[in-house]
N, C-alpha and C positions, 0 to 999 in steps of 0.2 A: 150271876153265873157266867163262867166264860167261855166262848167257842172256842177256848186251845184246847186243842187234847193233850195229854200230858202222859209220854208212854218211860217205861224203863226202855235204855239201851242206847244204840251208836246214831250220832246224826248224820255220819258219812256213809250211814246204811239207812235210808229212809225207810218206812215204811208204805205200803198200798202202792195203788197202780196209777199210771198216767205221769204225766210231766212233773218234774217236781222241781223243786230251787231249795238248793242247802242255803240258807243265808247265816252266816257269823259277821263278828266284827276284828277289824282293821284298826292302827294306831297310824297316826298323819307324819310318824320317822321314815318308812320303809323297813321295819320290821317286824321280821319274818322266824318265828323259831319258840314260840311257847305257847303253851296253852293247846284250844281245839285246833290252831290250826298246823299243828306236829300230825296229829290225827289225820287232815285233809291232806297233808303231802305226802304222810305214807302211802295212801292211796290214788294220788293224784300230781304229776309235778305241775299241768299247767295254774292249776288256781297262782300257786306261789308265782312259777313265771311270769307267771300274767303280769301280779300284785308290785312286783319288785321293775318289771319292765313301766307301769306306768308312774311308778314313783319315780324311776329314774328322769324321767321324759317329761315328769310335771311341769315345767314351765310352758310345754303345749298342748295341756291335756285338761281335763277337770280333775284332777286329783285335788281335793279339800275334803275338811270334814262333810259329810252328810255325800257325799258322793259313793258312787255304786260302779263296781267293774263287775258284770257280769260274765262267765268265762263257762263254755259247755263241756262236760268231763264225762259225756254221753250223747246217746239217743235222744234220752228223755230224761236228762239231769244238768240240770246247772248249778253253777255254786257263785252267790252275789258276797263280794267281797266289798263291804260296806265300814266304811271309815267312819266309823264312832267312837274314836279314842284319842284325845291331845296326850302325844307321849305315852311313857309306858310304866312310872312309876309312880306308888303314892307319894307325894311331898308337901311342898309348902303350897303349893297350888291347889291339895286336897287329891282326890282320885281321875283315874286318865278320863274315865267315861263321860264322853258328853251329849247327853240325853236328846238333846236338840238335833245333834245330829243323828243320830239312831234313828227319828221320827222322821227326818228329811228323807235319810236312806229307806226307811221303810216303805215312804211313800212312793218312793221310784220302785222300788220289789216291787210294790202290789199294781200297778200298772203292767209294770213287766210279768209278770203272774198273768195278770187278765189275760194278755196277749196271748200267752202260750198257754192258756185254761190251765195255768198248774198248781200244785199246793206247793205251801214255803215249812223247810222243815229248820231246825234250830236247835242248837242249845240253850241253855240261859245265857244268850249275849247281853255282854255286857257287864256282866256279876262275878267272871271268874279275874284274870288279872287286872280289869278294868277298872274294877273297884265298885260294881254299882249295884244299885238295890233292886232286885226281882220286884218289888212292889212298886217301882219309879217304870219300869221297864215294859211288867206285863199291860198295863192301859196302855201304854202307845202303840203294843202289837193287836191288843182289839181294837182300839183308835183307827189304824190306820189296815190292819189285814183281817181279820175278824168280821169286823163291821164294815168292812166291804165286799165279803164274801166270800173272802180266800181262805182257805181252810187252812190250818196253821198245827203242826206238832210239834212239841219243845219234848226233847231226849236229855234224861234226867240218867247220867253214863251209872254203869254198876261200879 
């Protein structure tokens, strides 16, 4: 049994009360323009700003796979923009996602979660232009959010 909850609806409208962290994922190009995160910039320009400022600036930053820009788009909301994608196409290399880093990044959310006692909310990262498997994906979020307490909702959009 898993401690994700699993609701219909928007992940850039979390649901419940207290601190929350949208965490999706990131490609290691600097782009910016498909998928959930058209969603988060309708509603938000810093996530994007943020994401696009530390790619540009990477050679003095941590931008790599499994790294984590967190970026507050509230009171009591943040959105962790989490680099788990080589590239952005399927090809000869197979698909962009790369799992390892998702787990790395994860691990940083749920530290940073603790901190701010908040829940991490989500789509199925990782599985829509990433290329990757909900069943590769959901252990690493109990792995690493779940099974350390952090209460976790994945928004499965209408």
């Amino acid at each position: 049994m898993s401690g994700i909850t699993y609701v219909r609806g928007d992940a850039t409208a979390p649901q419940g009360k207290g601190v929350k962290v949208i965490a999706h994922v990131c490609n290691d190009l600097g782009g910016w323009g498909k998928g959930f995160v058209v969603a988060l910039s309708r509603r938000w320009p810093e996530p994007e700003a943020a994401y696009r400022r530390w790619h540009r600036e990477r050679a003095g930053n941590d931008f790599a796979l499994g790294a984590v820009q967190f970026v507050q788009v509230g009171p009591y909301l943040w959105v962790a923009n989490m680099v788990g994608q080589r590239g952005m196409r399927t090809g000869s290399k197979g698909v962009p996602v790369r799992y390892e880093a998702i787990d790395t990044a994860l691990g940083t959310v749920a530290v940073r979660a603790g901190e701010l006692g908040a829940s991490v909310h989500m789509p199925r990262i990782g599985c829509g232009l990433a290329g990757g498997r909900w069943s590769r994906v959901e252990p690493i979020i109990e792995g690493r959010l779940t099974g350390e307490g952090v209460p976790v909702t994945v928004y499965d959009h209408d």
